[in-house]
BAMAR-371262 format. One record per residue (C-alpha): residue number from 1; residue in three letters; x, y, z. Coordinates in pm, whole numbers, plus 50000, padded with zeros to 5 digits. Last residue first. Example, Ala and Ser with C-alpha at 12.3 -4.5 7.8 and 13.67 -1.06 7.14 Angstrom:
2	ser	51367	49894	50714
1	ala	51230	49550	50780
# end
This chain:
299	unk	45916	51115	50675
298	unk	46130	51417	50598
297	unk	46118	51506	50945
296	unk	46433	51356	51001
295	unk	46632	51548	50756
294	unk	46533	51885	50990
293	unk	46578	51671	51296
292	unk	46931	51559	51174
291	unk	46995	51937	51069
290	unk	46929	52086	51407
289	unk	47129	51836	51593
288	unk	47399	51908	51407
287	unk	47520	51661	51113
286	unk	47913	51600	51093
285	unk	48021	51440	50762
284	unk	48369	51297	50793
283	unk	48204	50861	50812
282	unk	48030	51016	50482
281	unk	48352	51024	50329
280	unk	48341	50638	50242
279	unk	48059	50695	50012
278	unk	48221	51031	49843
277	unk	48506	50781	49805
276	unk	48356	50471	49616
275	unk	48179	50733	49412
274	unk	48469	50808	49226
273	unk	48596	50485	49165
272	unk	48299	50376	49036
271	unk	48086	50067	49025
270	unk	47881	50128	49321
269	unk	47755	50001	49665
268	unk	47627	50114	50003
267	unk	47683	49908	50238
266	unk	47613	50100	50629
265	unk	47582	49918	50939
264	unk	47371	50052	51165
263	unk	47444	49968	51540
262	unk	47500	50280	51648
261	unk	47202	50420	51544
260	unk	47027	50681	51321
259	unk	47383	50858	51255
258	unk	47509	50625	50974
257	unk	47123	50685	50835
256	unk	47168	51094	50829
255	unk	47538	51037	50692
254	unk	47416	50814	50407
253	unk	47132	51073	50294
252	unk	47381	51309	50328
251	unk	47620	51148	50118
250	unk	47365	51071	49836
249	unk	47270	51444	49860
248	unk	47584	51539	49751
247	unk	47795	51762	50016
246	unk	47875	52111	50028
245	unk	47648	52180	50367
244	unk	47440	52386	50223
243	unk	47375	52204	49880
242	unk	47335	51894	50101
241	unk	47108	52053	50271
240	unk	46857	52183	49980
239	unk	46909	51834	49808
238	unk	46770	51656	50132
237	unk	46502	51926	50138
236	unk	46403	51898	49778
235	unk	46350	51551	49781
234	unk	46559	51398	49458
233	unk	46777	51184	49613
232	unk	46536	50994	49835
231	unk	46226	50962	49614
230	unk	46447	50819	49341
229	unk	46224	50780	48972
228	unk	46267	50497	48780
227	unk	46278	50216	49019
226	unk	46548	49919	49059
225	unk	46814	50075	49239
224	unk	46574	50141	49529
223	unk	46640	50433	49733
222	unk	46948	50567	49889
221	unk	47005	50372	50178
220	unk	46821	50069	49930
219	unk	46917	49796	50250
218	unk	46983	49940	50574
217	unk	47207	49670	50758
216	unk	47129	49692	51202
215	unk	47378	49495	51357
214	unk	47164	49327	51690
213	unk	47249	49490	51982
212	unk	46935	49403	52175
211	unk	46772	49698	52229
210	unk	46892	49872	51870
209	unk	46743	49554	51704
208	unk	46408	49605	51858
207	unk	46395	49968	51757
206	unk	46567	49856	51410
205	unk	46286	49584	51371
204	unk	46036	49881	51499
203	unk	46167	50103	51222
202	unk	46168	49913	50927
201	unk	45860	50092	50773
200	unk	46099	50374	50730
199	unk	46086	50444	50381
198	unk	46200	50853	50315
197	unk	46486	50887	50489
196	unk	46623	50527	50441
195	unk	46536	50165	50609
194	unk	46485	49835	50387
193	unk	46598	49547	50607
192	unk	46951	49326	50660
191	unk	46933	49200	51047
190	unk	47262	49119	51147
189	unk	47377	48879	51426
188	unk	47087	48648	51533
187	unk	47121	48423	51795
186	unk	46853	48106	51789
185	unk	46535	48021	51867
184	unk	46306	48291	52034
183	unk	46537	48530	51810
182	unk	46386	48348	51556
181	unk	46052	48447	51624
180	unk	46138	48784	51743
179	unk	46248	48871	51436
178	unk	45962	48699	51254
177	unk	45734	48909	51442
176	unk	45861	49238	51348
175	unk	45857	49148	50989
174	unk	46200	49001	50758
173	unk	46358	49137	50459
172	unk	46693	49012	50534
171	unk	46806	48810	50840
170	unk	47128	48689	50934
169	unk	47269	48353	51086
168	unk	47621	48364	51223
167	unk	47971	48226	51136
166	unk	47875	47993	50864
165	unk	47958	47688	50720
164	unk	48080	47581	51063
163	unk	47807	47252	51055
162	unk	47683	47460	51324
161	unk	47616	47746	51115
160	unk	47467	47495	50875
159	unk	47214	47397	51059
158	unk	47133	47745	51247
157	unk	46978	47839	50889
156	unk	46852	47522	50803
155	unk	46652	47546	51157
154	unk	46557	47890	51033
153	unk	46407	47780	50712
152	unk	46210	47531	50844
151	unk	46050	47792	51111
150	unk	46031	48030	50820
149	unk	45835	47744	50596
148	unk	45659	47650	50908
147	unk	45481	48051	50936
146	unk	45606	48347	51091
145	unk	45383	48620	51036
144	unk	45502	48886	50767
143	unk	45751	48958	50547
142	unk	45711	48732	50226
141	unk	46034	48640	50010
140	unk	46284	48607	50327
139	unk	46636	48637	50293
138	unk	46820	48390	50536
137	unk	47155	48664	50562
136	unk	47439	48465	50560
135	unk	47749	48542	50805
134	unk	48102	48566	50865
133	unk	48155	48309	50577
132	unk	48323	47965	50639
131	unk	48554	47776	50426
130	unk	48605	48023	50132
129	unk	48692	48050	49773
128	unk	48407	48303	49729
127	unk	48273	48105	49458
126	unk	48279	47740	49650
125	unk	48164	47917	49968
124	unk	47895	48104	49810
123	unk	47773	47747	49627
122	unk	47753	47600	49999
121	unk	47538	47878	50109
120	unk	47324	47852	49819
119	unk	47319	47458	49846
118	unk	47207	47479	50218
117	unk	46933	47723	50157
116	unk	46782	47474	49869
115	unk	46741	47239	50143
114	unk	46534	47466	50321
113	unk	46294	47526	50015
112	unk	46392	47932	49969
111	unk	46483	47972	49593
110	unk	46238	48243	49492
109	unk	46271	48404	49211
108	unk	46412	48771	49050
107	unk	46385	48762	48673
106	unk	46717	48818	48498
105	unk	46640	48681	48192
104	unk	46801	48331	48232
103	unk	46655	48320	48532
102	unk	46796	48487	48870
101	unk	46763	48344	49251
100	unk	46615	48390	49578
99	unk	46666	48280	49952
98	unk	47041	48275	50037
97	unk	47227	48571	50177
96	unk	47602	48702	50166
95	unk	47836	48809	50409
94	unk	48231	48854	50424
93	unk	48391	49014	50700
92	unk	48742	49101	50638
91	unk	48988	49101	50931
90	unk	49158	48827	50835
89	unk	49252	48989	50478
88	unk	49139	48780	50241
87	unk	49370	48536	49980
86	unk	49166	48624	49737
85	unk	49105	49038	49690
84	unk	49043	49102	49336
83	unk	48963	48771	49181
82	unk	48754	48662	49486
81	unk	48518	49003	49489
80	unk	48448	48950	49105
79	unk	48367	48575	49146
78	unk	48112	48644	49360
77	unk	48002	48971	49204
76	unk	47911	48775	48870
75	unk	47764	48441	49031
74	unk	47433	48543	48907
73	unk	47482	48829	48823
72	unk	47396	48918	49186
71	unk	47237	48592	49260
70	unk	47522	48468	49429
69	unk	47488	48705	49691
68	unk	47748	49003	49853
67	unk	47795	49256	50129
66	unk	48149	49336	50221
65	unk	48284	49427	50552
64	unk	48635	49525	50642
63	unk	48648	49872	50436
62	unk	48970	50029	50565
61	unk	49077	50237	50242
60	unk	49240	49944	50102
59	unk	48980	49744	50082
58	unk	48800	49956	49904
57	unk	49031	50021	49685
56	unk	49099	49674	49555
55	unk	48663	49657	49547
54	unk	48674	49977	49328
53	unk	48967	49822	49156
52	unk	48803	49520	49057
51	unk	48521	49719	48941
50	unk	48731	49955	48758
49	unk	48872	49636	48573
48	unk	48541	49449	48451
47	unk	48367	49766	48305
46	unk	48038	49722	48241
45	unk	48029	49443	48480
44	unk	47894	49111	48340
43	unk	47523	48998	48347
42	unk	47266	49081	48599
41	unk	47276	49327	48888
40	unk	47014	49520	48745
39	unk	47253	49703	48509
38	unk	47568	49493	48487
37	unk	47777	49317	48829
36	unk	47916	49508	49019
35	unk	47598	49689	49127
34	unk	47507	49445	49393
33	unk	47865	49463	49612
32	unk	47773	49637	49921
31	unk	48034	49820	50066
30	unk	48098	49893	50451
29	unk	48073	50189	50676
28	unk	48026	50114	51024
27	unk	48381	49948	51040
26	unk	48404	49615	51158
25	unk	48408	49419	51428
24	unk	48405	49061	51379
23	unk	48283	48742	51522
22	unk	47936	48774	51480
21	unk	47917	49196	51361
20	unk	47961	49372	51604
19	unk	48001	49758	51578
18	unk	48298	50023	51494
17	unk	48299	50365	51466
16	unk	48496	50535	51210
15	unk	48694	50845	51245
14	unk	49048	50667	51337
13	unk	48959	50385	51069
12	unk	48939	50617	50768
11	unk	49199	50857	50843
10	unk	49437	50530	50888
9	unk	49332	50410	50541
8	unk	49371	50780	50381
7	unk	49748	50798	50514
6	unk	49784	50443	50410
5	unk	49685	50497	50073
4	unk	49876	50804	49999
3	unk	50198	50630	50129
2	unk	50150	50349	49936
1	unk	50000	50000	50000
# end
């Protein structure tokens, strides 16, 4: 690493906070690897050597937790993340989730039989070039009350954690009451659910989450990837502060969900080099107390 790099690595992990995550603590601001691959996270990258290096420089900037799936491609991030960065630092958390899967068009399916679980998680190993990964997130099709499919899923779940396939056993996508299903059950170390300034429907699994110390991983921090129009990056009062403040909205939209908890883990992702650092800046970006209510209210 040069002397540029290290200077901006050691900048990195003197500001950042750190939180739990299984067996690791890593920084509160991660990456999240779904727009590696092509639009829609399917097919190949657009441009297959800036995303290496965006996931190179991540790394090297003090990023110790990366958010992947098989399905993103499929198989296209997977292999992305192993060519750039195999043999792992020790200190890098890698987590992926099991529960859906891609046609040959793209589509977005459901692959969440129990047994199918298994085979994902086992498939992320063989991609990722791994023996265990710090955790899998079971991602759950239909949020809501927990029926026997979650119950089966679960106990696949915890399965293979104790087979050592997996560190700890995530959630994505889940309701109120299936978190405190499982956590009836088993430990749970990272719940992965769909939080930002504008969607907050989230908030009592993050309330429940912040009680217990449960890593808190706000999916779509910046709005959906997959929509036409962005409701967070184009309100007029998130682009009205970050214009006063001298930042982009993106990074204040980050900065206002970084400061929501402690226990929020932020992943956001991108292709470019460029972007790569405005996200990691966001661990700089001081909001006062006026301003967070002010961004707050934007619910």
């Amino acid at each position: 690493m040069g002397l540029l790099s290290w200077a901006l690595a050691a900048t990195y992990a003197d500001v950042m906070q750190r939180f739990p995550l299984g067996s690791f603590n890593v920084h509160r601001v991660g990456f999240g690897a779904m727009q590696l691959p092509g639009p829609g996270a399917f097919g190949p990258p657009r441009d297959r050597d800036q995303a290496l290096a965006v996931l190179r420089r991540a790394v090297d900037a003090g990023v110790d937790h990366i958010d992947t799936a098989q399905y993103y491609g499929p198989d296209v991030a997977n292999e992305l993340i192993r060519e750039a960065l195999h043999p792992y630092p020790d200190n890098l958390a890698l987590v992926s989730k099991v529960g859906s899967r891609r046609d040959d068009k793209g589509a977005w399916l459901p692959d969440s039989e129990p047994h199918r679980l298994r085979a994902g998680i086992e498939d992320n190993l063989r991609s990722l070039g791994v023996e265990q990964l710090a955790a899998v997130n079971l991602r759950v099709i239909d949020a809501g009350e927990p029926d026997q499919l979650f119950g089966d899923q679960l106990a696949a779940m915890m399965a293979a954690r104790d087979a050592g396939l997996i560190g700890g056993v995530g959630l994505s996508n889940v309701s109120y009451e299936q978190l405190l299903h499982a956590l009836e059950h088993t430990e749970i170390v990272c719940v992965q659910n769909p939080f930002n300034l504008v969607e907050r429907s989230s908030q009592a699994v993050l309330d429940e989450c912040i009680a217990r110390d449960i890593a808190f991983v706000p999916f779509f921090p910046l709005g959906s990837a997959f929509t036409s129009t962005n409701p967070v990056l184009t309100h007029h009062l998130i682009e009205q502060v970050a214009t006063r403040l001298g930042h982009t909205p993106a990074q204040i939209a980050l900065a206002w969900t970084l400061n929501v908890a402690d226990n929020v883990l932020l992943i956001p992702g991108t292709s470019s080099l460029a972007h790569l650092e405005e996200n990691l800046a966001v661990a700089d970006i001081e909001l006062d107390d006026e301003t967070r209510r002010e961004l707050t209210a934007v619910a």
